[in-house]
C-alpha positions as a Markdown table, in Angstrom:
| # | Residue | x | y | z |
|---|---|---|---|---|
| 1 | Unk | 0.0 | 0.0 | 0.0 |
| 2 | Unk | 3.2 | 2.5 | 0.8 |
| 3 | Unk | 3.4 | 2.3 | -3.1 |
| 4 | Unk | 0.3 | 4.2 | -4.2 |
| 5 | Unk | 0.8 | 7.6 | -5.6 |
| 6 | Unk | -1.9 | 9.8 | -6.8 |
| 7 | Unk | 0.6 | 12.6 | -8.3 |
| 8 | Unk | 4.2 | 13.4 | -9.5 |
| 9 | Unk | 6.4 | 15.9 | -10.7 |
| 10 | Unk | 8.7 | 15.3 | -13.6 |
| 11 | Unk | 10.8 | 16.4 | -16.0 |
| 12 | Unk | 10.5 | 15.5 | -19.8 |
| 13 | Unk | 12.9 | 16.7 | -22.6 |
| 14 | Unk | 13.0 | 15.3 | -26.3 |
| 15 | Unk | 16.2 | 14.3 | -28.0 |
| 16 | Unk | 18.3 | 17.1 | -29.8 |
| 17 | Unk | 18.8 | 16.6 | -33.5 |
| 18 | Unk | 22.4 | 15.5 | -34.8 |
| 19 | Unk | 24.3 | 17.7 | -36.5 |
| 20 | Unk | 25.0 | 17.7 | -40.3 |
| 21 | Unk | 28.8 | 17.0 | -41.7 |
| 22 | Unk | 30.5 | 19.0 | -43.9 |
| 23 | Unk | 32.4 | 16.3 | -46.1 |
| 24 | Unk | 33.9 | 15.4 | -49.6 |
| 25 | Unk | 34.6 | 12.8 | -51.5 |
| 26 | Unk | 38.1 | 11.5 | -51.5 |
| 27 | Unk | 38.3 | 8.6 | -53.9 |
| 28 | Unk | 40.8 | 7.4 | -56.5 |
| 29 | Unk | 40.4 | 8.9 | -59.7 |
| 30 | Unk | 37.9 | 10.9 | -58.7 |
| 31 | Unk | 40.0 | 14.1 | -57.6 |
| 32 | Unk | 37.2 | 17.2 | -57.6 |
| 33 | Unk | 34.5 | 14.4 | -55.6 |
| 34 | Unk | 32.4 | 17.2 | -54.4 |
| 35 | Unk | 30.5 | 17.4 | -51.0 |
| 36 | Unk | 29.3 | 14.4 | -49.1 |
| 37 | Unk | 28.2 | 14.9 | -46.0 |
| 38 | Unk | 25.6 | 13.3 | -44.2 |
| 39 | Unk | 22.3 | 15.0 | -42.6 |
| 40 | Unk | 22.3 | 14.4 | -38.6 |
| 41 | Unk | 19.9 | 12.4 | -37.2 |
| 42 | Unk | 16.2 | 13.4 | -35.6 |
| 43 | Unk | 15.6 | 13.9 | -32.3 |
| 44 | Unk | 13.3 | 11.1 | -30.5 |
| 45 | Unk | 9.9 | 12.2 | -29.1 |
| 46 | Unk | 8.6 | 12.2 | -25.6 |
| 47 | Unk | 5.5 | 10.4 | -25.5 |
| 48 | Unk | 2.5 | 9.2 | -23.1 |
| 49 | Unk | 0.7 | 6.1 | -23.4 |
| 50 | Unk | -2.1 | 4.7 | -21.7 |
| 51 | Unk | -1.5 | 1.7 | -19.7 |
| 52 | Unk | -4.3 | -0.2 | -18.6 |
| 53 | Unk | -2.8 | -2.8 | -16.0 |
| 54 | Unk | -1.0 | 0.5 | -14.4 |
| 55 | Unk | -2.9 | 1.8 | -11.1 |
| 56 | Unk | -1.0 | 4.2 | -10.1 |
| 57 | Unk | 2.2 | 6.8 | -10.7 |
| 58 | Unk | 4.1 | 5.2 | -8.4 |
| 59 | Unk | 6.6 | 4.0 | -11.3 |
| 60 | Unk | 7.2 | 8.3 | -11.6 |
| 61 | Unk | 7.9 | 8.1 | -7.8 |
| 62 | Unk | 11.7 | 7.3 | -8.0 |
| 63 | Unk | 12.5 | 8.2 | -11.5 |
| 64 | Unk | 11.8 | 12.1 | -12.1 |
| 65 | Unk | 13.5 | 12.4 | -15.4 |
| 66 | Unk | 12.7 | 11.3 | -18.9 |
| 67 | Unk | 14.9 | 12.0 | -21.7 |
| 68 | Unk | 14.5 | 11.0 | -25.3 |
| 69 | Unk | 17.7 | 9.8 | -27.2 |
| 70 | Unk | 19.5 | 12.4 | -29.4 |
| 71 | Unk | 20.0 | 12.2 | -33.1 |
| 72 | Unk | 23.0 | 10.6 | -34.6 |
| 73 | Unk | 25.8 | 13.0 | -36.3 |
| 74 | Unk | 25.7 | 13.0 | -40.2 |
| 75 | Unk | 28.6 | 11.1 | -41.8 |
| 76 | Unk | 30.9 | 11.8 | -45.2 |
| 77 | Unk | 30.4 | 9.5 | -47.6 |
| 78 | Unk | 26.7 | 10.2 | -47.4 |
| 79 | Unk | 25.6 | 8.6 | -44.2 |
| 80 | Unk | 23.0 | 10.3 | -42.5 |
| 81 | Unk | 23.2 | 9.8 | -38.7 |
| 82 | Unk | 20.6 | 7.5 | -37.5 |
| 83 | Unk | 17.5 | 8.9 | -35.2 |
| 84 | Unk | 17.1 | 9.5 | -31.4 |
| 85 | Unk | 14.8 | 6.8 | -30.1 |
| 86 | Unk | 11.1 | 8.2 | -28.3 |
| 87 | Unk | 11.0 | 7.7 | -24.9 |
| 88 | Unk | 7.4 | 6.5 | -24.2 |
| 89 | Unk | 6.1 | 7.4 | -20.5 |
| 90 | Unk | 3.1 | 4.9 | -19.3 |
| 91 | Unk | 0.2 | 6.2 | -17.5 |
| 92 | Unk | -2.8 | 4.6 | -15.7 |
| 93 | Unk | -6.5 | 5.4 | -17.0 |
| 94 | Unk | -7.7 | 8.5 | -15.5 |
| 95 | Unk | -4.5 | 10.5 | -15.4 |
| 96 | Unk | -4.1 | 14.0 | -16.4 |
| 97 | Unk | -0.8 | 16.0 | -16.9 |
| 98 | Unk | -0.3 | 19.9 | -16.6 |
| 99 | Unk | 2.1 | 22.4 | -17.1 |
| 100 | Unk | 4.4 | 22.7 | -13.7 |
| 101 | Unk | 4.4 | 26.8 | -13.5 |
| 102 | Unk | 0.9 | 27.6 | -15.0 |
| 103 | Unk | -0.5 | 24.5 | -13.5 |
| 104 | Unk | -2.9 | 24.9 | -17.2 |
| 105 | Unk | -4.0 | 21.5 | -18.3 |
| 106 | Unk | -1.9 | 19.9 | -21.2 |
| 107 | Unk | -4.3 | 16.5 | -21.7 |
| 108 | Unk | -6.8 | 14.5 | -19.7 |
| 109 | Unk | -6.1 | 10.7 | -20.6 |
| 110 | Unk | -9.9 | 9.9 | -19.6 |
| 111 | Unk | -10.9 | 11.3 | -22.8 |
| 112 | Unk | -8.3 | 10.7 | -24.8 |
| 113 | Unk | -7.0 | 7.3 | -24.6 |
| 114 | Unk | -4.5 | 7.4 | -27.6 |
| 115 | Unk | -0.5 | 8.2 | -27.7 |
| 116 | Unk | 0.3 | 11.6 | -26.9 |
| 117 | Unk | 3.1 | 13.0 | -28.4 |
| 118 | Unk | 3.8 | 15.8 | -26.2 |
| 119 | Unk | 7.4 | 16.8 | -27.2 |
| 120 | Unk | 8.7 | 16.4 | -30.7 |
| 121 | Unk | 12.6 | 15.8 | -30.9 |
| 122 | Unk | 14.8 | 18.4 | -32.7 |
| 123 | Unk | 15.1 | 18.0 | -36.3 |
| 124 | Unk | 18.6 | 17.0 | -37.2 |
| 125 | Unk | 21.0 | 19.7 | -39.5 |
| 126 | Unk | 21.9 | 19.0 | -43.1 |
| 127 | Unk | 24.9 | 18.0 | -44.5 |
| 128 | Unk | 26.9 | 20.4 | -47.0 |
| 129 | Unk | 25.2 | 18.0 | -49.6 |
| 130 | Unk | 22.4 | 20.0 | -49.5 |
| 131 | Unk | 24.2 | 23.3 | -50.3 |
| 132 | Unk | 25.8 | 22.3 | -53.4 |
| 133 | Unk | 25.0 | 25.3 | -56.8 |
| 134 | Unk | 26.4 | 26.2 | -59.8 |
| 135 | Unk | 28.0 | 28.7 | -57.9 |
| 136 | Unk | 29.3 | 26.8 | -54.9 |
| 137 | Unk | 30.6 | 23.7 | -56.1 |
| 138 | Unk | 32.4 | 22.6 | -52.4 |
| 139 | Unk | 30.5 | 23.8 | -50.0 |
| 140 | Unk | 32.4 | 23.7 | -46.5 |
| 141 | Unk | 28.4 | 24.7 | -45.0 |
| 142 | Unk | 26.9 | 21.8 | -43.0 |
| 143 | Unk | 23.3 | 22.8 | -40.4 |
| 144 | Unk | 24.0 | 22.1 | -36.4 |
| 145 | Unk | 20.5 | 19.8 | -35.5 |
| 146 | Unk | 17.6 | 22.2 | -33.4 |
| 147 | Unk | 18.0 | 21.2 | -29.8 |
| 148 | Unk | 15.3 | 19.2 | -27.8 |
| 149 | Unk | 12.7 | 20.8 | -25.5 |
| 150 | Unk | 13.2 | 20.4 | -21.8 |
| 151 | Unk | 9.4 | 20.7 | -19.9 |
| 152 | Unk | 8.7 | 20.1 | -15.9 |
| 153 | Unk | 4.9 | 19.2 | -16.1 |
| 154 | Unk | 2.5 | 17.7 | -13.1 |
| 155 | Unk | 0.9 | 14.6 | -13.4 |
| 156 | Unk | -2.1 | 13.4 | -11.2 |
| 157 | Unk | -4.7 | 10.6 | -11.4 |
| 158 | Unk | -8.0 | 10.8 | -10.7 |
| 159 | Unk | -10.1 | 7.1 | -10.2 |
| 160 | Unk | -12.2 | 6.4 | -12.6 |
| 161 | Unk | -14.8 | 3.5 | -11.7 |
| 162 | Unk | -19.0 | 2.6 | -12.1 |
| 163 | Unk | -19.6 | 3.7 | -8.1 |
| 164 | Unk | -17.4 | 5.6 | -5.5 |
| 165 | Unk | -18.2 | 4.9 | -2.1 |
| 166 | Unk | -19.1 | 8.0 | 0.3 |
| 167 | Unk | -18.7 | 8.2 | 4.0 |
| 168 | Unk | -17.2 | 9.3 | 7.4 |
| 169 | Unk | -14.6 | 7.1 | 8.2 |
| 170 | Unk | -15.3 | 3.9 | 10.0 |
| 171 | Unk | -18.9 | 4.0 | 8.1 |
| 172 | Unk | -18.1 | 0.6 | 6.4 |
| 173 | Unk | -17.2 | 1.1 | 3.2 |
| 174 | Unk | -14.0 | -0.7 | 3.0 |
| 175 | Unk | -16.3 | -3.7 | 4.7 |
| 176 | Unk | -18.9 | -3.5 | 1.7 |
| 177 | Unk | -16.1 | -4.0 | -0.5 |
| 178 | Unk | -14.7 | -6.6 | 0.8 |
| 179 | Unk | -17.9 | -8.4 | 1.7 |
| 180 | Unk | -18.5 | -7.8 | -2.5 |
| 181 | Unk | -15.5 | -8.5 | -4.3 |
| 182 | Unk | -12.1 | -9.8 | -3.6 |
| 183 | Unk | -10.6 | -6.6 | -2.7 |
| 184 | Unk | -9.3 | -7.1 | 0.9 |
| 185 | Unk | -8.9 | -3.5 | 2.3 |
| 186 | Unk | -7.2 | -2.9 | 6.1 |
| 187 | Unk | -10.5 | -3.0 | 7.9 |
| 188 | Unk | -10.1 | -2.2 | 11.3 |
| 189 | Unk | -12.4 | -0.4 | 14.2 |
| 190 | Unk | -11.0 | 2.8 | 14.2 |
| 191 | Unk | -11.2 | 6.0 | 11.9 |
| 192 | Unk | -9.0 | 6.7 | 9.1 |
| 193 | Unk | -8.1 | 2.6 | 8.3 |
| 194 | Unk | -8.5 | 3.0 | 4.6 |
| 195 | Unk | -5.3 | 6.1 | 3.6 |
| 196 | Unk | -5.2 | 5.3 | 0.0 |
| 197 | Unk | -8.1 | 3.9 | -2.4 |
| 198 | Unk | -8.9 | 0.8 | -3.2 |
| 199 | Unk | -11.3 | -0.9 | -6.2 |
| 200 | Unk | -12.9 | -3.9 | -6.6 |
| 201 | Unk | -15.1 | -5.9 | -9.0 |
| 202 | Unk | -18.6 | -6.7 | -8.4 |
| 203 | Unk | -20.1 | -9.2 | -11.1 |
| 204 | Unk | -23.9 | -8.3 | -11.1 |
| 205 | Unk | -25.4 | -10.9 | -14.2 |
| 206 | Unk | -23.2 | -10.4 | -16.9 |
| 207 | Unk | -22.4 | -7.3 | -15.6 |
| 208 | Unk | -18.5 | -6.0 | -14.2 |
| 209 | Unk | -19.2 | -3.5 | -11.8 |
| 210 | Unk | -16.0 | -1.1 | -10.5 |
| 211 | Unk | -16.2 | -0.5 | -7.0 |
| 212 | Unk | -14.0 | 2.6 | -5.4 |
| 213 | Unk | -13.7 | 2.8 | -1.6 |
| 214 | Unk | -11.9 | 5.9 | -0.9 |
| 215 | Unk | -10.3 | 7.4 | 2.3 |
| 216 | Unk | -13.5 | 8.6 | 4.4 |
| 217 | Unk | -14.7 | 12.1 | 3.9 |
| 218 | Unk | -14.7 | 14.5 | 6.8 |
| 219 | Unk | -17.0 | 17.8 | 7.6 |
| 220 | Unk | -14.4 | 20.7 | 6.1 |
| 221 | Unk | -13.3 | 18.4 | 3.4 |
| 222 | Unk | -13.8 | 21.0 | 0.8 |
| 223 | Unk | -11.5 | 23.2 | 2.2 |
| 224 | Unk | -8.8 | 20.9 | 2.8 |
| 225 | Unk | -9.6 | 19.2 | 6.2 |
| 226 | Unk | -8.7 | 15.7 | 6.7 |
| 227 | Unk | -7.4 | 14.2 | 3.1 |
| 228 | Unk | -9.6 | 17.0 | 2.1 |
| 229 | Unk | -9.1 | 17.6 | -1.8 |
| 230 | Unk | -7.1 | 14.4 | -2.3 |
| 231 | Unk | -10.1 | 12.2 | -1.6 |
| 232 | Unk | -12.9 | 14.9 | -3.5 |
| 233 | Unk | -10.9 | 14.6 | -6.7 |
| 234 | Unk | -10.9 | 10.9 | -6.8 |
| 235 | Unk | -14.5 | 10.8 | -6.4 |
| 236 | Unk | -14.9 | 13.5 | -9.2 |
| 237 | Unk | -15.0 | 10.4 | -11.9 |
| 238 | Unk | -17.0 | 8.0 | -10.7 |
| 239 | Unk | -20.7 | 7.7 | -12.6 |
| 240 | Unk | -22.7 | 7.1 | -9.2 |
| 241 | Unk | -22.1 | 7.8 | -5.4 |
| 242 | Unk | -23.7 | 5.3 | -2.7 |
| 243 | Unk | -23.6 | 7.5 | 0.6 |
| 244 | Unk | -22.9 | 4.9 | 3.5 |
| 245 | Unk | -24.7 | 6.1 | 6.9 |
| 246 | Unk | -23.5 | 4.5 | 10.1 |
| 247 | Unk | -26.9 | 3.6 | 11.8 |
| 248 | Unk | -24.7 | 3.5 | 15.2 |
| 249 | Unk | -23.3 | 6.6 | 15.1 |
| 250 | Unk | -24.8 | 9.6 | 16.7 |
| 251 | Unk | -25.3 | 11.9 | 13.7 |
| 252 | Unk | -26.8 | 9.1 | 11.2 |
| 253 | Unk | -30.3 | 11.2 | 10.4 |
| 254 | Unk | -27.7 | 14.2 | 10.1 |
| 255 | Unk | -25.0 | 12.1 | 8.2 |
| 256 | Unk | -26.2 | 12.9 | 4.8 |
| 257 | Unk | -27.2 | 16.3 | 4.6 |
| 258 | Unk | -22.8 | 17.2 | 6.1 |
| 259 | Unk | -21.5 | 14.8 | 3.2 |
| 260 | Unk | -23.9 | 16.0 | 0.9 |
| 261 | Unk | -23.3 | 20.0 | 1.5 |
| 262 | Unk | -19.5 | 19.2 | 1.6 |
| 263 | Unk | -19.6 | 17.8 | -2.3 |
| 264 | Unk | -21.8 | 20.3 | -3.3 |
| 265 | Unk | -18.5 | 23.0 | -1.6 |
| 266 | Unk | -16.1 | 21.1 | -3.5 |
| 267 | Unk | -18.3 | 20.5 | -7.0 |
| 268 | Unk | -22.1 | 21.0 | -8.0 |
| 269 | Unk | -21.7 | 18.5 | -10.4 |
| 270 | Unk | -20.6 | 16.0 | -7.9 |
| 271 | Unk | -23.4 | 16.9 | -5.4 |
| 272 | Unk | -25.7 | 16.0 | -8.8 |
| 273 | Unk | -24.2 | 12.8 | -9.7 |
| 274 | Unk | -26.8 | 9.5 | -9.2 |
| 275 | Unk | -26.7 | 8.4 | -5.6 |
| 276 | Unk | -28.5 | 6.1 | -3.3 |
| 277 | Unk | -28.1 | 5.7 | 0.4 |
| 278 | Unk | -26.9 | 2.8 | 2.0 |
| 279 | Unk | -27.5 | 2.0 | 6.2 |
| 280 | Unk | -25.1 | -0.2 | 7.3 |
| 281 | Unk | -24.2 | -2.2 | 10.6 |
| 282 | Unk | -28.2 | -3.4 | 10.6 |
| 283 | Unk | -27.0 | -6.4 | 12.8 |
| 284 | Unk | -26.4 | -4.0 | 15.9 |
| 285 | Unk | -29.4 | -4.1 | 18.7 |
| 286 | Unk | -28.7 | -0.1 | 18.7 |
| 287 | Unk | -29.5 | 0.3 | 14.9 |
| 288 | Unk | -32.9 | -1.0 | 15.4 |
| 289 | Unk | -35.5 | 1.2 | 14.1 |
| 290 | Unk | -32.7 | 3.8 | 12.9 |
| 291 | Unk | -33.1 | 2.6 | 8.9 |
| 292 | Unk | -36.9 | 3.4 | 9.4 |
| 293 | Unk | -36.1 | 7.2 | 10.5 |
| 294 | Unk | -33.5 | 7.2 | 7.6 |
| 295 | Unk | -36.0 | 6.7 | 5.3 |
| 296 | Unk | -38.8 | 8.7 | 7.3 |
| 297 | Unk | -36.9 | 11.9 | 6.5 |
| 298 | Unk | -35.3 | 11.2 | 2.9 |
| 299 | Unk | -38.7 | 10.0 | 1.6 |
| 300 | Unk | -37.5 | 10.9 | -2.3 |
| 301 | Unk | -34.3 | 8.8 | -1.9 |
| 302 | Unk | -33.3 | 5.0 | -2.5 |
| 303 | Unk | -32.4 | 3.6 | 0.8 |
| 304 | Unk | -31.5 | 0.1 | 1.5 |
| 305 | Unk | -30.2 | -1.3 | 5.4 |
| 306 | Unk | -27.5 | -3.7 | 5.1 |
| 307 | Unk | -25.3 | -5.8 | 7.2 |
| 308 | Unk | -22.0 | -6.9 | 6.4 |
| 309 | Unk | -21.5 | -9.3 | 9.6 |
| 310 | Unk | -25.0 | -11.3 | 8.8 |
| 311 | Unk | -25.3 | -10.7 | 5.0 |
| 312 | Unk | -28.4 | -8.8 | 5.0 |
| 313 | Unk | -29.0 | -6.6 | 2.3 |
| 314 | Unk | -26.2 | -7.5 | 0.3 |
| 315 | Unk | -27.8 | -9.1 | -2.6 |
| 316 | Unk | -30.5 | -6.2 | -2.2 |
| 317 | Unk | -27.5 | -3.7 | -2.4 |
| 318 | Unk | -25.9 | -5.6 | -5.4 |
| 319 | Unk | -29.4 | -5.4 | -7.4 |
| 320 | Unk | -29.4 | -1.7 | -6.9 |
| 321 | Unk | -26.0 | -1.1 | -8.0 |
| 322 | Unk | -26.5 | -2.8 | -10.8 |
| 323 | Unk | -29.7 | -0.5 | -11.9 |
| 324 | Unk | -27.8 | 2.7 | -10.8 |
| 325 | Unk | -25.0 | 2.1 | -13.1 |
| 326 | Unk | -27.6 | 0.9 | -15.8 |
| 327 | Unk | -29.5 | 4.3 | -15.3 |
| 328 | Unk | -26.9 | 6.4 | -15.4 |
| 329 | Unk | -25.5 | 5.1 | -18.7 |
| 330 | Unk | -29.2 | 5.3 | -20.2 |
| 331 | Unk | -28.9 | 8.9 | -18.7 |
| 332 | Unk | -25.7 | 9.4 | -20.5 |
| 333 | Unk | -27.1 | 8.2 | -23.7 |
| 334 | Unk | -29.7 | 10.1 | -24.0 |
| 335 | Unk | -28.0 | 13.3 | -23.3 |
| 336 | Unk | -25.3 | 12.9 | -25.7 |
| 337 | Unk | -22.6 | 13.2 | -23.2 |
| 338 | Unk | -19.8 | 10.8 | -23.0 |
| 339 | Unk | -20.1 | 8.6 | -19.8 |
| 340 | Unk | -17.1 | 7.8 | -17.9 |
| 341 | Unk | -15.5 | 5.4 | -19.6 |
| 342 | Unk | -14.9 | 1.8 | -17.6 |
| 343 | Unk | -11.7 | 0.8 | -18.4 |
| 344 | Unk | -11.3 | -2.0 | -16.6 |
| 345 | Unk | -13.6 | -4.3 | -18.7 |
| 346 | Unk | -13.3 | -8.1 | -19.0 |
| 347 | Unk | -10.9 | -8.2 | -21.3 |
| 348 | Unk | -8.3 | -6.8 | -18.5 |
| 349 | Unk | -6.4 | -8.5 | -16.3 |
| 350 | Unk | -7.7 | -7.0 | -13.0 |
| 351 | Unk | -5.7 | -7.0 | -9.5 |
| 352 | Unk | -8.4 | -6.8 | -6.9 |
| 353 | Unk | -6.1 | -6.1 | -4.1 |
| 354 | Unk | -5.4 | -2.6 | -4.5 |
| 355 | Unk | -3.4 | 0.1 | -6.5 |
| 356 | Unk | -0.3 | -0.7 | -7.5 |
């Protein structure tokens, strides 16, 4: 888990070009050869790929540097200097990169899934072949290759998955997901046990669904309180929210409204994504009667009472993830939006464990 990273700082820089030669031909019998030198080499390119089995930046963690390979020097004799291999920089779905002063955003890899060439190498100089005339039979003039581009840029990731998982900490969340996929999340009895975020894979039918439990959200998260901003940005990609309400804590008629008004702080379109509500820890004597004043004062809402410990409500829950996620593609659909993409689709090789 020490191995998850959600950002990086790095520095890119594309190959310089190789310089032209200024040459002639020296061969027997053949005393007035004329020029002959080579052109240098391209540059190589700095590129981004998309990665699918990658979950994390954590491969950017150690190595902060990324430097295509420079052209090759032209040759006499005609030889043109061979070209500077790309260096090609893997990222996991959902990243984004952006410019390290401005912080302006260069490309979002949720929307664009294809190579990025972001720096193109320096074209390489030409040899004195190219400045032979009428005029100027031996040219001694050979082009130095255009030098690479050096660029510090950010890069962060942002989760992308079917349903994100809302709560206080200790609310059961990382318990839901291990209770529903193979995921298997620190889970302990005391705030704060889930630091980094974790998916997993619920099959509903024929259906993959991508679970995200993510570190719990505290009142002030908005402005930066707890893991604050870190945890609101993952969030931001997800196509549903299920809001998990701890029907043994003290504020759970209250619990929504505070993690509701502190999405809506951070993002109105969050606060507007597709939701349901979720009671957990219905196996508790104290609980009892609690999901029935839940769903007294949300009358408008979806609200289902589970238990993780006795199973109850699980298969319920499963059903209703299942028709979320199937709504809010029909929603997408039918506005002409694109929908989050979900990259992790059967095809994948898919660690349920964690990021990373």
């Amino acid at each position: 888990m020490e191995r998850f990273a959600d950002e990086a700082m790095i520095e890119v820089s594309s190959g310089s070009g190789g310089n032209g030669c200024a040459a002639f031909r020296r061969e027997k019998y053949v005393p007035r050869g004329g020029p002959s030198g080579g052109d240098g080499g391209r540059g190589g390119d700095v590129i981004f790929t998309v990665r699918r089995n990658l979950r994390t930046l954590a491969h950017l963690r150690y190595k902060r540097s990324f430097k295509a390979e420079n052209g090759r020097d032209g040759e006499g004799a005609g030889r043109y200097g061979h070209n500077g291999a790309d260096i090609t920089i893997p990222l996991p779905p959902g990243s984004l990169i952006r410019d390290a002063q401005s912080n302006e955003l260069i490309r979002d890899f949720t929307k664009n899934q294809e190579d990025f060439i972001f720096l193109k190498g320096g074209n390489g100089g030409w040899g004195n072949i190219h400045f032979k005339s009428s005029v100027n039979q031996a040219p001694g003039k050979a082009n130095n290759g255009k030098p690479g581009i050096t660029v510090k840029i950010k890069v962060e990731l942002r989760i992308i998955a079917d349903i994100g998982l809302v709560g206080f900490p200790n609310a059961g969340k990382s318990s839901l997901l291990d209770r529903f996929t193979n995921a298997r999340p620190k889970i302990a009895a005391y705030p704060f046990t889930t630091k980094i975020p974790n998916l997993g894979v619920l099959t509903a039918g024929e259906r993959d669904i991508i679970i995200a439990d993510i570190p719990g959200l505290i009142e002030g998260a908005s402005h930066g309180a707890g893991l604050g901003f870190r945890f609101l940005k993952h969030i931001s990609r997800t196509a549903a929210l299920a809001f998990l309400i701890d029907l043994s804590g003290d504020n759970y008629l209250d619990a929504f409204d505070i993690l509701l008004n502190e999405l809506s702080a951070y993002s109105q379109d969050l606060a507007e994504k597709k939701h349901l509500l979720v009671g957990t820890k219905t196996d508790l004597i104290e609980t009892e009667g609690r999901l029935a004043e839940l769903a007294a004062k949300y009358p408008g809402e979806e609200i289902i009472g589970i238990s993780v410990f006795s199973g109850g409500g699980i298969k319920e829950l499963g059903d209703a993830f299942l028709n979320l996620v199937n709504n809010t593609e029909t929603d997408y659909a039918l506005s002409g939006e694109p929908a989050p993409e979900n990259y992790f689709d059967d095809s994948e090789d898919f660690d349920d464990e964690v990021f990373g």
